[in-house]
C-alpha positions in Angstrom: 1.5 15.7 -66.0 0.1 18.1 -63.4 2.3 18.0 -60.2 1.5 16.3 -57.3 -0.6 13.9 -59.4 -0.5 10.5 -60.1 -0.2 9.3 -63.6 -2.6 6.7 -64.6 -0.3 3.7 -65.2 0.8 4.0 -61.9 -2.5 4.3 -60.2 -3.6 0.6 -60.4 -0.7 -1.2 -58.0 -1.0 1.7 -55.5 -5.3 1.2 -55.4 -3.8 -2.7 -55.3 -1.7 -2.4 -52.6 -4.2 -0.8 -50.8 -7.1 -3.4 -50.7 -4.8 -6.1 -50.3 -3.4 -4.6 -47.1 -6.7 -3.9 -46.3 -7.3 -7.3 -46.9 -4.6 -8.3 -44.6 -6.2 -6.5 -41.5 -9.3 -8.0 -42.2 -8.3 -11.1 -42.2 -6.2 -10.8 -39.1 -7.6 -12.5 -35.9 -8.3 -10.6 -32.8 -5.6 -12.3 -31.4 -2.6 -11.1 -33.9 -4.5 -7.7 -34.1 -4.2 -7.9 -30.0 -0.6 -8.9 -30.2 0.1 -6.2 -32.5 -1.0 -4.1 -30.2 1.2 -5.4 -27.4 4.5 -5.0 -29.4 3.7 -1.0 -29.8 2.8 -1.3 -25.7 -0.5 -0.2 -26.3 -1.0 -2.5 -23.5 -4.9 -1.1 -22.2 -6.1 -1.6 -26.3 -5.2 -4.8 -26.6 -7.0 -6.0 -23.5 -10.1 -4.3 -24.7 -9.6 -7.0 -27.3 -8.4 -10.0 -25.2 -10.9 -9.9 -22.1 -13.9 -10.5 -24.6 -12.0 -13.2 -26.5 -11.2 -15.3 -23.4 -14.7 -14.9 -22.2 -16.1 -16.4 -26.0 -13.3 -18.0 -26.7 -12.3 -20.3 -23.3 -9.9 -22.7 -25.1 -7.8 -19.8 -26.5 -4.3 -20.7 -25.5 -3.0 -17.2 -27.4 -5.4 -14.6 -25.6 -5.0 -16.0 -22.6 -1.1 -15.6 -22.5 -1.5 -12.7 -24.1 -3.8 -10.6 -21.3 -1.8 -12.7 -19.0 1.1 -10.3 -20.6 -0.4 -7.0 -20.9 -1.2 -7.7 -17.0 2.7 -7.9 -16.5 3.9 -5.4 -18.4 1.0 -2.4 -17.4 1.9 -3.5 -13.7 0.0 -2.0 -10.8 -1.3 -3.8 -7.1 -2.7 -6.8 -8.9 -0.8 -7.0 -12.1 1.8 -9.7 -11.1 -1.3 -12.2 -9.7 -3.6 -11.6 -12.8 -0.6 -12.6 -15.3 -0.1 -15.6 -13.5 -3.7 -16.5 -13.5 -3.7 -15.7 -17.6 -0.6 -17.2 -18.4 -1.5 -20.1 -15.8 -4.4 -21.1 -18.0 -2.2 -21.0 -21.4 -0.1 -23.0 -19.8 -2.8 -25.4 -18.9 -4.0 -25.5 -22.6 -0.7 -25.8 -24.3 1.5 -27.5 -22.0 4.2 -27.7 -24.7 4.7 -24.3 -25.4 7.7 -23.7 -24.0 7.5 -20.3 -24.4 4.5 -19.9 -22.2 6.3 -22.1 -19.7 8.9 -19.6 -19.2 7.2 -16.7 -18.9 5.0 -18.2 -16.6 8.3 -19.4 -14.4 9.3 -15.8 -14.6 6.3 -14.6 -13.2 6.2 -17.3 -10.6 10.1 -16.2 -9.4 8.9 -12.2 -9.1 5.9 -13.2 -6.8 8.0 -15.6 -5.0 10.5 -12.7 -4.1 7.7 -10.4 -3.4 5.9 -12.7 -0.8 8.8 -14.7 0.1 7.0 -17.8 -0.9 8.9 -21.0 -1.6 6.1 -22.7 -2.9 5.8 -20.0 -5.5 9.6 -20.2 -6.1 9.1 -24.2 -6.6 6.6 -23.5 -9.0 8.5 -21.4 -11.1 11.5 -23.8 -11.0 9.5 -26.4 -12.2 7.9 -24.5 -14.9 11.1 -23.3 -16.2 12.4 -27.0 -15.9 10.1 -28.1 -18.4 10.6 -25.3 -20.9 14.2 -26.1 -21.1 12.9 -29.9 -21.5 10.8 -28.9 -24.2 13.6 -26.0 -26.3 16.9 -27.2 -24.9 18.2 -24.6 -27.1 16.2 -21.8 -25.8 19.6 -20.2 -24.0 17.3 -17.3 -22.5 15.8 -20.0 -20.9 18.8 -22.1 -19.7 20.2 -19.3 -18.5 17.3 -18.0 -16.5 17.1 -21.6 -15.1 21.0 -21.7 -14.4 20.8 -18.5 -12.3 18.3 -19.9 -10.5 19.9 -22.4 -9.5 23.5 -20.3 -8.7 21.2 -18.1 -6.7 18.6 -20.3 -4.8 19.2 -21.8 -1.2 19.3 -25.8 -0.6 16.7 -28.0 -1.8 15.9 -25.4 -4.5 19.3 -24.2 -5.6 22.0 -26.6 -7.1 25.3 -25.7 -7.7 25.8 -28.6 -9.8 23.0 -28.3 -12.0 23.9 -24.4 -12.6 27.0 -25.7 -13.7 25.7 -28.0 -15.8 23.2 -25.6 -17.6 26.4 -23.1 -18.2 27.9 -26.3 -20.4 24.8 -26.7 -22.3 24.8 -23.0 -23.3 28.4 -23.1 -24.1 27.2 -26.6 -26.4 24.7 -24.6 -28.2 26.6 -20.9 -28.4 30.5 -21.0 -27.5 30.6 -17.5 -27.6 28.2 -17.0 -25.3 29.0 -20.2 -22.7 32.4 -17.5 -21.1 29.4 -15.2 -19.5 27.5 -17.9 -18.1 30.3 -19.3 -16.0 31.4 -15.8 -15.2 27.5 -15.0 -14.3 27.4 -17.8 -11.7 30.9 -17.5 -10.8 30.1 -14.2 -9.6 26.7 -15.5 -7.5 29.0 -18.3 -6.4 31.8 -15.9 -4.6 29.1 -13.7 -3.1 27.4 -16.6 -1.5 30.7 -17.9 -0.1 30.9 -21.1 -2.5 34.2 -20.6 -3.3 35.0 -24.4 -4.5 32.2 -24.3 -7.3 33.2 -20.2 -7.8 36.4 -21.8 -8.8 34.9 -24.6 -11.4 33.3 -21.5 -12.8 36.2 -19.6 -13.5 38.4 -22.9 -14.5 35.5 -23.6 -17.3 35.3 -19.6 -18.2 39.2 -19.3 -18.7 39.3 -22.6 -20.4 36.8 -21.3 -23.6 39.0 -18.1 -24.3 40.3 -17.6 -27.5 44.1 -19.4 -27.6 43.5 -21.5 -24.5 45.3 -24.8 -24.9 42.0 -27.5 -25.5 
C-alpha cells in the first residue's frame, strides 16, 4: 500500500462518518448551533444567530435565554439590562425552568448592587425562591439563595431561612452541608450576628467526620 493512503476497506466508515456528522450539523437547530457557540465563548457569533431567531421566532423560550446570556457574559454599559430583558422573557415563557429562574435572580442581584435598588434585589429573591421551589436539589441554587439571605438586611434577609437552606444542602450532599454553615457563619460574625454565627458553627462542627450524632 502506498503510504499516506487509505486502503479501500477502510475508506467506507471514514466517508460514513463523515456525512453522518455532516448530518448531525444539519440537522441541528439554530438554537443548539447558537449554544454551541456560547460554550466556546464565541459570544458575538452566536447572537448573529439568536437576534434573528427571537425576531421569527417570538415564543422561543431557548433563544431568548440564550442572547439574554451572551448579553451577560460579553458585558459592556448595557449588558447587565439587555440580559435581564432576554432572560426576563424566557422566564415569562417557561416559568418552570428553574434554570432560567436562577440566572435571571442572579442577574437581578448584580443590578440591584449596581443601582442600589431593593426592588431589584426583591425581584431576584423571588426569582431564586421559585427555582429552589421548582429543583430543591439544585444546591447551586440553595446556596445562592442561602447567602442571600445571610447577607441581605431586614425584610429581605433572614437569618432563619439561611439557616434552614444550609440543612437542606446538607440533606441532599453531607459533604458539602460543613461549607454552607461555615459560609454563612462567616457573613453572620461580620455582620455582628453573633447568636445565629454560633448555630452556624454548632451545626458545621456537629457534621465532621467522628462527631458524636
Amino acid at each position: 500500500m502506498t503510504p499516506g493512503r487509505i486502503a479501500p476497506g477502510r475508506r467506507l466508515p471514514l466517508i460514513l462518518g463523515t456525512f453522518l456528522g455532516l448530518a448531525a450539523s444539519l440537522q441541528a437547530s439554530p438554537v443548539d448551533n447558537a449554544q454551541a457557540l456560547f460554550r466556546q465563548k464565541k459570544y458575538a457569533e452566536a447572537r448573529a444567530i439568536l437576534e434573528p431567531l427571537v425576531a421569527s421566532e417570538p415564543s422561543n423560550s431557548a433563544a431568548a435565554y440564550f442572547l439574554g446570556m451572551t448579553y451577560l457574559r460579553q458585558g459592556g454599559p448595557k449588558g447587565l439590562d439587555s440580559a435581564r430583558l432576554w432572560i426576563g422573557k424566557a422566564v415569562k415563557l417557561a416559568p418552570s425552568q428553574e434554570g432560567y429562574l436562577a440566572d435571571y435572580a442572579g442577574v437581578c442581584f448584580l443590578m440591584a448592587d449596581r443601582d442600589s435598588s431593593f426592588s431589584l434585589a426583591l425581584e431576584g429573591r423571588d426569582a431564586m425562591i421559585r427555582a429552589v421551589a421548582e429543583k430543591p436539589d439544585d444546591l447551586d441554587a440553595c446556596d445562592g439563595l442561602m447567602k442571600f439571605y445571610a447577607t441581605a438586611p431586614w425584610p429581605l434577609g433572614s437569618a432563619d431561612k439561611a439557616l434552614e437552606l444550609a440543612a437542606q444542602i446538607t440533606r441532599f450532599d453531607p459533604k458539602r452541608g460543613p461549607a454552607a454553615y461555615r459560609a454563612i457563619e462567616a457573613i453572620f460574625e461580620k455582620n455582628g450576628r453573633t447568636l445565629k454565627a454560633k448555630s452556624a458553627a454548632d451545626a458545621a462542627q456537629s457534621l465532621a467526620p467522628g462527631h458524636p450524632q
